[in-house]
LUMFI-671652 format. One record per atom (N, C-alpha, C): residue in one letter; z, x negated, y. Coordinates in steps of 0.02 Angstrom, whole numbers, padded with zeros to 5 digits, always signed. Layout:
REM LUMFI-671652
aZXY...
//
This chain:
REM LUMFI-671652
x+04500-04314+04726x+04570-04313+04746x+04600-04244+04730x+04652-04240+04708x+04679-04182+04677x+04744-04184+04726x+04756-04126+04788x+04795-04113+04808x+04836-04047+04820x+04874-04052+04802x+04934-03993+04803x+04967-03979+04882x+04966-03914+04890x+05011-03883+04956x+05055-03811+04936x+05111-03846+04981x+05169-03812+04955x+05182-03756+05004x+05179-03701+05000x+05180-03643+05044x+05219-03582+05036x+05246-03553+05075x+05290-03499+05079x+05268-03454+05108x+05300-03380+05102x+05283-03320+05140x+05343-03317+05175x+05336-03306+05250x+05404-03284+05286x+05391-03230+05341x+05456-03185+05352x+05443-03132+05391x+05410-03156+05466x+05364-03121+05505x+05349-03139+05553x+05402-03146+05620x+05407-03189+05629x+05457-03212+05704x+05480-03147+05761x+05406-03134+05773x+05387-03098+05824x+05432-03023+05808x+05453-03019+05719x+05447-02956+05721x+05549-02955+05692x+05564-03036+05693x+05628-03029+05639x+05711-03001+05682x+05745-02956+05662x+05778-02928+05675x+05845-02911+05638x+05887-02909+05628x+05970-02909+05595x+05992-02827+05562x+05978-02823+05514x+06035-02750+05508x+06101-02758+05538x+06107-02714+05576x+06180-02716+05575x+06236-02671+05557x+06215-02653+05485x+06271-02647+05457x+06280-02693+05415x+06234-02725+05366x+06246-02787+05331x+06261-02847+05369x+06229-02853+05414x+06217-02912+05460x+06168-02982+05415x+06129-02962+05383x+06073-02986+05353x+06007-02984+05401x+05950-03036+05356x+05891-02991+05389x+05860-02930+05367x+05823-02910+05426x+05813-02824+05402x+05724-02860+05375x+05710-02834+05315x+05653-02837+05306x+05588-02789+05293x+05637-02745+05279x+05605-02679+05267x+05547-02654+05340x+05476-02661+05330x+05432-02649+05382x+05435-02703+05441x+05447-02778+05386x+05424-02823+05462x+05360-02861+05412x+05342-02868+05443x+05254-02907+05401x+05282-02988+05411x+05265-03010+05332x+05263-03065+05317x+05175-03122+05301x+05194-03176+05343x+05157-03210+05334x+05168-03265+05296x+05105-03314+05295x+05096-03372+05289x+05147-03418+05351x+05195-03432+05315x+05224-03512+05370x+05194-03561+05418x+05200-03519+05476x+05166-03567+05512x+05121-03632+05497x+05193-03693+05495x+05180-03761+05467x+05144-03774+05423x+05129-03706+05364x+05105-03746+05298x+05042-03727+05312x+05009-03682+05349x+04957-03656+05377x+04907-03739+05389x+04944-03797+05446x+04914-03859+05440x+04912-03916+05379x+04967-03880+05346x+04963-03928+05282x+04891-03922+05244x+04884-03848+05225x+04840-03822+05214x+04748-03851+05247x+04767-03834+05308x+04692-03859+05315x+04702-03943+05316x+04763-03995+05317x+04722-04050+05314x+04725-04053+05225x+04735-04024+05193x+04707-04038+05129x+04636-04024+05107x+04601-03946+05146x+04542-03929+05146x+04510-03990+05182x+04513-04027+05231x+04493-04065+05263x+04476-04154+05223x+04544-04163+05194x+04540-04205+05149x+04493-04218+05102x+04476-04131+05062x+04443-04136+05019x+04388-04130+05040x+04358-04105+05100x+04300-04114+05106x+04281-04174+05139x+04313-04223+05152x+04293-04274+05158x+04300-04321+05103x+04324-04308+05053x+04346-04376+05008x+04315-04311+04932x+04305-04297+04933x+04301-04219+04875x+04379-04201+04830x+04372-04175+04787x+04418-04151+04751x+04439-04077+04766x+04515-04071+04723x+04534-04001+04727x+04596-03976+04767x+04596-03919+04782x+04663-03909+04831x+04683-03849+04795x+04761-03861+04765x+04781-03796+04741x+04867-03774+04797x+04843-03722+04802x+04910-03713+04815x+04970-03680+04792x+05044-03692+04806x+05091-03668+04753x+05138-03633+04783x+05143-03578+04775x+05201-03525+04827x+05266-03504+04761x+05301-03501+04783x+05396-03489+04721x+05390-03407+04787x+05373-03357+04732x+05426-03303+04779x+05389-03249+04750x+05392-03178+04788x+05393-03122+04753x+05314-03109+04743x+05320-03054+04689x+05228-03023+04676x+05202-03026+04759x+05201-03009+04786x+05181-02978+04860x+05149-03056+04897x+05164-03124+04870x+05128-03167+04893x+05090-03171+04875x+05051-03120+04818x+04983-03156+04807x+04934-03138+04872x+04946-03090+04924x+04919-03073+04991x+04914-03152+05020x+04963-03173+05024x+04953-03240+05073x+04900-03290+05016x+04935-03288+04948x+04882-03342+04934x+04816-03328+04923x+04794-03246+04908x+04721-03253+04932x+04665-03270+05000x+04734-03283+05044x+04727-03291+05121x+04726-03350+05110x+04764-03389+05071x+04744-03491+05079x+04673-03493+05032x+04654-03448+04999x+04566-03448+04952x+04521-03452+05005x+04542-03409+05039x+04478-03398+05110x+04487-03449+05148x+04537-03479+05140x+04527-03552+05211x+04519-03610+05162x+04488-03618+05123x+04471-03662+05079x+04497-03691+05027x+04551-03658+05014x+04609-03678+04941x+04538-03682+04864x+04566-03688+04817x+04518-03692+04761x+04556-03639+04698x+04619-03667+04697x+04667-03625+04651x+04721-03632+04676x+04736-03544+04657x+04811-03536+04705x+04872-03525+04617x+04934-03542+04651x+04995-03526+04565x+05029-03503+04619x+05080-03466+04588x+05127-03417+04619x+05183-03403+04568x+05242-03444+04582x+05290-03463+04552x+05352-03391+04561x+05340-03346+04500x+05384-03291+04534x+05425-03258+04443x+05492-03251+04482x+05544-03220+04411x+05591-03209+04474x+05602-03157+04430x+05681-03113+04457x+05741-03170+04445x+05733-03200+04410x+05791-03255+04418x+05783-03316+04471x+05727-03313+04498x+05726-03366+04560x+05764-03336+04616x+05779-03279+04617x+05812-03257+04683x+05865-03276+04713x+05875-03285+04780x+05967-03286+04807x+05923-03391+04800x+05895-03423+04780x+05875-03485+04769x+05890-03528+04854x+05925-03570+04832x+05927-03608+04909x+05886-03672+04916x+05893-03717+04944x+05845-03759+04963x+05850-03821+04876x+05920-03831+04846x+05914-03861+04802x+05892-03820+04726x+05901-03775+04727x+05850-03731+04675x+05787-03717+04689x+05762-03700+04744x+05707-03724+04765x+05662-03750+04746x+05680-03800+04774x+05661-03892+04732x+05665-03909+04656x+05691-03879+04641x+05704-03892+04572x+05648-03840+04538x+05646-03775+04561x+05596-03736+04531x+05524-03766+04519x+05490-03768+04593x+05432-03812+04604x+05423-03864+04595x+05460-03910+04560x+05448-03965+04529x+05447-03945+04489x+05462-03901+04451x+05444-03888+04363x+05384-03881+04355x+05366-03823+04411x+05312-03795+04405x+05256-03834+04430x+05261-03896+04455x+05200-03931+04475x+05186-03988+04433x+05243-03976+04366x+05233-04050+04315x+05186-04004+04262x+05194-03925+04281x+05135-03894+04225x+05084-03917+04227x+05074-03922+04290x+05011-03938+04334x+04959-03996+04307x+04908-04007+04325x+04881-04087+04316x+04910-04136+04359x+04895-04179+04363x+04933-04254+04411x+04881-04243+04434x+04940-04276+04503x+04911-04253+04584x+04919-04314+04623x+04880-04321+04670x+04874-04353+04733x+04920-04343+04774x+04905-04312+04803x+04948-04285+04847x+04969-04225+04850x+05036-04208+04897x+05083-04140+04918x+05081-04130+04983x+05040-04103+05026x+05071-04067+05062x+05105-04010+05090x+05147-04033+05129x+05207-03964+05156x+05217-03958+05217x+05220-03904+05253x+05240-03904+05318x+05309-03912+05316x+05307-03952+05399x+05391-04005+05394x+05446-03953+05392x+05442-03900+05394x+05505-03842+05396x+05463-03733+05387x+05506-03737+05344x+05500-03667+05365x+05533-03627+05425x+05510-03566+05461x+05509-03547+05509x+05583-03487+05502x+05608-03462+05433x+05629-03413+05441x+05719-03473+05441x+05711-03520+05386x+05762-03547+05371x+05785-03621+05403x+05730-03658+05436x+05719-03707+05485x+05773-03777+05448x+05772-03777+05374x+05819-03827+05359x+05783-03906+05343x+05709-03875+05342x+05673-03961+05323x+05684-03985+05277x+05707-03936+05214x+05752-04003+05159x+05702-03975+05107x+05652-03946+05085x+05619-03948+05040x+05566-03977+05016x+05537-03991+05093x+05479-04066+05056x+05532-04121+05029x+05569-04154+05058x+05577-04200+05046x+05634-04226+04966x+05668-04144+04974x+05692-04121+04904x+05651-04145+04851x+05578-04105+04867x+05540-04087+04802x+05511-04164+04783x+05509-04213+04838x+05490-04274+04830x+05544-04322+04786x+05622-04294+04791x+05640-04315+04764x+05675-04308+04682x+05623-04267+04698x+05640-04239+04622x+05584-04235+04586x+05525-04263+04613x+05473-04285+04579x+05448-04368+04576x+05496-04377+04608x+05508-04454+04623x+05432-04509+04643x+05427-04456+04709x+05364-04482+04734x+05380-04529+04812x+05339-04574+04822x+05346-04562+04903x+05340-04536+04953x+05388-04521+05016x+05389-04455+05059x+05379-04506+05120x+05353-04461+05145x+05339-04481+05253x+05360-04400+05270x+05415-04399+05333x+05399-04317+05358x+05371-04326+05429x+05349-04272+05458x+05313-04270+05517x+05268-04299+05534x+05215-04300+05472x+05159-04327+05461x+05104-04283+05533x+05093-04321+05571x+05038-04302+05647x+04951-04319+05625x+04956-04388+05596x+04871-04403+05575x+04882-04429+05529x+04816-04424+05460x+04808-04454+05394x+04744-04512+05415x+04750-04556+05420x+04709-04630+05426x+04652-04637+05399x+04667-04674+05344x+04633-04690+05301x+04657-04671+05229x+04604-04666+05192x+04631-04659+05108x+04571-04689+05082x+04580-04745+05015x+04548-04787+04985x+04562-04774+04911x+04603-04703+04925x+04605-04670+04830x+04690-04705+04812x+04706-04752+04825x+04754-04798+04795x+04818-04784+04832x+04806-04783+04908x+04851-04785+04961x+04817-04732+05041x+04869-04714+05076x+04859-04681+05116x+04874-04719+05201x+04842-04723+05250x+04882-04725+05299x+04894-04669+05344x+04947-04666+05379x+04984-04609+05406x+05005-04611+05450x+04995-04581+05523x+05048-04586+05586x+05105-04544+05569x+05171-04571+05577x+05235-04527+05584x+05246-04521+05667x+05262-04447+05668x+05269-04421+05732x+05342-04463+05752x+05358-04489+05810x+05424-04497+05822x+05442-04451+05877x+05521-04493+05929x+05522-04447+05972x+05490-04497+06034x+05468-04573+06031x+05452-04605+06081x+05378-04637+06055x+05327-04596+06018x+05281-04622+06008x+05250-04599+05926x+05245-04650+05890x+05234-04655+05807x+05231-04713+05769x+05267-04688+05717x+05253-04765+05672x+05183-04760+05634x+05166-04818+05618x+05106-04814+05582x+05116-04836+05508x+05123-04788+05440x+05134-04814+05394x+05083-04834+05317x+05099-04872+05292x+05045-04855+05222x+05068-04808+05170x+05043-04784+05138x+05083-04759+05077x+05046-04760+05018x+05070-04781+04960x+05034-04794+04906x+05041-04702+04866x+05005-04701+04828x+04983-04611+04813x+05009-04641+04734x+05037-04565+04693x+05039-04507+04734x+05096-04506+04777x+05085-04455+04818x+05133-04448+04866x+05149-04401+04893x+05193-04395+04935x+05234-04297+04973x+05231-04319+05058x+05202-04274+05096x+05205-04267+05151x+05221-04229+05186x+05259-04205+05227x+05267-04140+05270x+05232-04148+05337x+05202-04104+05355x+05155-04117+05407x+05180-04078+05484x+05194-04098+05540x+05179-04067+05597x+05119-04029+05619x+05136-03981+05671x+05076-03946+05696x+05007-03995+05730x+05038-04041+05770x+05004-04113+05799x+04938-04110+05737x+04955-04105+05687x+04903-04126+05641x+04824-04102+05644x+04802-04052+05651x+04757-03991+05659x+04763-03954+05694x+04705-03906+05685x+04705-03834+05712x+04674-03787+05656x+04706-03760+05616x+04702-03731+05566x+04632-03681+05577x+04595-03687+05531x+04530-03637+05529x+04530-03561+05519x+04469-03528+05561x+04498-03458+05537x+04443-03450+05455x+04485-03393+05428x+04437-03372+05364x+04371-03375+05349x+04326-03383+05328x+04255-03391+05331x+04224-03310+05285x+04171-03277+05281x+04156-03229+05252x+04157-03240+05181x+04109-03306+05180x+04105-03334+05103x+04185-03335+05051x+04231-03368+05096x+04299-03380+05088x+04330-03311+05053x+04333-03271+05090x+04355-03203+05089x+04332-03177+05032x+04264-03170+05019x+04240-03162+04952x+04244-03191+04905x+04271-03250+04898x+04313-03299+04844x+04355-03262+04834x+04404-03249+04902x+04461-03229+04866x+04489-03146+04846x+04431-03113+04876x+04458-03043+04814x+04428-03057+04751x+04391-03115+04740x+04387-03096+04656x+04425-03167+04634x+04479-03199+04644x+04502-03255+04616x+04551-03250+04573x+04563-03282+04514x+04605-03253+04490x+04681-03312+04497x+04743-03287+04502x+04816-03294+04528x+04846-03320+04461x+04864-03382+04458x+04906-03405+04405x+04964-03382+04421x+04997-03350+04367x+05063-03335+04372x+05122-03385+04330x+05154-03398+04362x+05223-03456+04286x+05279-03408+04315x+05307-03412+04248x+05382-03369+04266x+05437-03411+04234x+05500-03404+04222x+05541-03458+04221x+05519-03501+04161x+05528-03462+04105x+05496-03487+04046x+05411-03527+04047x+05382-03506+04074x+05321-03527+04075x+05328-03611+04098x+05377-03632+04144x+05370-03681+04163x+05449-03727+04127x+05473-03675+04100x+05515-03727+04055x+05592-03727+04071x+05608-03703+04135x+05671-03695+04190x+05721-03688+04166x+05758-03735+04166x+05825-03723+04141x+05881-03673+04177x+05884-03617+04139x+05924-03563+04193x+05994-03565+04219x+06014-03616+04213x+06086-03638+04238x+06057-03685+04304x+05984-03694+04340x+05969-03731+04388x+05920-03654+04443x+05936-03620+04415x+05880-03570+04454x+05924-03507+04502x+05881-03506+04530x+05906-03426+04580x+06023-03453+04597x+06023-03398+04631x+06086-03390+04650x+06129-03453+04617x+06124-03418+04525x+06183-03483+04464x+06145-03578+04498x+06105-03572+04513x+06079-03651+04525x+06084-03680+04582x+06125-03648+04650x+06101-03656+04714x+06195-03672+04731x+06206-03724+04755x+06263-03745+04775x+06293-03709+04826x+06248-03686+04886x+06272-03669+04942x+06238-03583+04959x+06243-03569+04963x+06233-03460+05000x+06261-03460+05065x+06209-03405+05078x+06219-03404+05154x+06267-03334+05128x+06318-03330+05164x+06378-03278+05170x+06367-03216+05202x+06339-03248+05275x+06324-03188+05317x+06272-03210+05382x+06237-03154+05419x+06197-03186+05462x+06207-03153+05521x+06225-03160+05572x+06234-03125+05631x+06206-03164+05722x+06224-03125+05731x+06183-03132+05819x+06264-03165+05848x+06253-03225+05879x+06291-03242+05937x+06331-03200+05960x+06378-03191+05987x+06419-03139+06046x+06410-03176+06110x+06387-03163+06181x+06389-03163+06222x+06451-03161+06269x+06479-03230+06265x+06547-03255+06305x+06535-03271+06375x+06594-03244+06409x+06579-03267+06480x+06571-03242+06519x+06553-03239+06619x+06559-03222+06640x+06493-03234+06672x+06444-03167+06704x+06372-03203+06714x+06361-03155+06785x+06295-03183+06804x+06313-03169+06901x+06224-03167+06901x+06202-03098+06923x+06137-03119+06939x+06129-03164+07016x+06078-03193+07042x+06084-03206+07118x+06030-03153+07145x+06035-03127+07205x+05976-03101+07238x+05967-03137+07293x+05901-03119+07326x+05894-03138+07417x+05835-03191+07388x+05818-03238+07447x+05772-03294+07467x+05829-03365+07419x+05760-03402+07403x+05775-03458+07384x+05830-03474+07412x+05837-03485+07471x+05889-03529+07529x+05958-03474+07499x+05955-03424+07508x+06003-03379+07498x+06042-03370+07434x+06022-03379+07391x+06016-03416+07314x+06042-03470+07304x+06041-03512+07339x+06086-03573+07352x+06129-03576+07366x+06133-03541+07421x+06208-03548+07455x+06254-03512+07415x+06215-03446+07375x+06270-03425+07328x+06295-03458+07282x+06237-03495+07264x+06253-03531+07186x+06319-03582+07206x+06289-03607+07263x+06367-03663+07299x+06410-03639+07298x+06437-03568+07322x+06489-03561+07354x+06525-03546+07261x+06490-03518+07220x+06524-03506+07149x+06541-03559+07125x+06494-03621+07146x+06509-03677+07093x+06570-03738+07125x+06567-03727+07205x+06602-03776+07228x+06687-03752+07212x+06709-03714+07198x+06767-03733+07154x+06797-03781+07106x+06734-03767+07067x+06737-03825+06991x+06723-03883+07024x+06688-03924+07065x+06678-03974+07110x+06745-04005+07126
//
């Protein structure tokens, strides 16, 4: 089984913060990781393959500086990592995106399967698995929780809902975006680690994969974010003090107006 995972580097949560004089994000000295989500994509592909065999490559679109994370998917059991990076991918929104990494995954050999975590963490829009599915014109499930069965031909799949799950088939190849529900992602192994300082990093740059430059970076992306800023804090706010009971009666006496 030859499966592909689609992965990003994003600034860490814990650490993300606003210039404010641009009102951008500040990135300068916040440590970037591996995407949460794709972190489980990741191991159920390692998982996959070690149950069914085959290969797991994974495919990151972004700057030199990811090859840190993708020697980090070598050590958790990746096989071959590509790293989709040109100065003209930049400013790229979710439909250039998509369009990039599908170029770059038709370089590729034919695949089984895609997995993706159901959203990235920095941009939370969800629209790139199912983009890249459709622009590889595969079949998509998102919020993929458990992988079933696989008989090589077809897949079965729980989709997470919000009152339970559907249970679906899917004939391969195919694109999945996966929930956290899915796993518990493995830590690095020693052996792993030593794969990956000596592995070597496919690089494609626009040309390499063929990209038509009227579809890439900023010129290819319909929509830009303008500006990014923090909420303003409207309104009028009241701490309470005292005992529970006391707390109450305040909260009443403020609210029974509007009453």
């Amino acid at each position: 089984m030859k499966i592909i995972v689609c992965v990003k580097q994003v600034p860490d949560a814990k650490d993300v913060r606003l210039d404010p004089k641009t009102n951008t994000l500040a990135r300068d000295g916040v440590q970037s990781i591996m995407n949460p989500y794709d972190r489980h994509a990741l191991e159920e592909a390692v998982r996959l393959k070690e149950k069914h065999g085959g290969m797991v490559t994974v495919v990151s679109m972004g700057p030199p500086q990811a090859e840190v994370m993708l020697r980090e998917a070598v050590s958790c059991g990746a096989d071959e990592v590509v790293l989709v990076s040109d100065r003209a991918f930049a400013g790229a929104d979710t439909w250039a995106t998509t369009y990039t990494l599908s170029m770059a995954i038709r370089k590729l050999d034919d695949f089984d399967l895609i997995l993706c975590g159901k959203q990235a963490i920095d941009g939370d829009t969800a629209q790139v698995g199912p983009g890249l599915a459709e622009r590889l014109q595969v079949p998509f499930v998102a919020y993929v929780r458990k992988i079933r069965e696989c008989d090589g031909k077809a897949m079965q799949v729980e989709r997470l809902m919000d009152d339970g799950y559907d249970l679906l088939e899917v004939p391969l190849p195919a694109l999945f975006t996966v929930v956290k529900e899915i796993n518990e992602p493995r830590i690095p192994s020693l052996k792993g680690k030593m794969k990956a300082k000596g592995i070597e990093i496919t690089v494609f740059n626009a040309s390499d994969i063929e990209a038509d430059p009227e579809q890439l970076g900023l010129k290819g992306s319909p929509t830009q974010v303008v500006r990014v800023f923090s909420p303003e804090l409207k309104g009028e706010r009241a701490m309470l003090a005292g005992s529970a009971d006391e707390q109450v009666a305040q909260l009443y006496e403020k609210l029974s107006p509007l009453l």
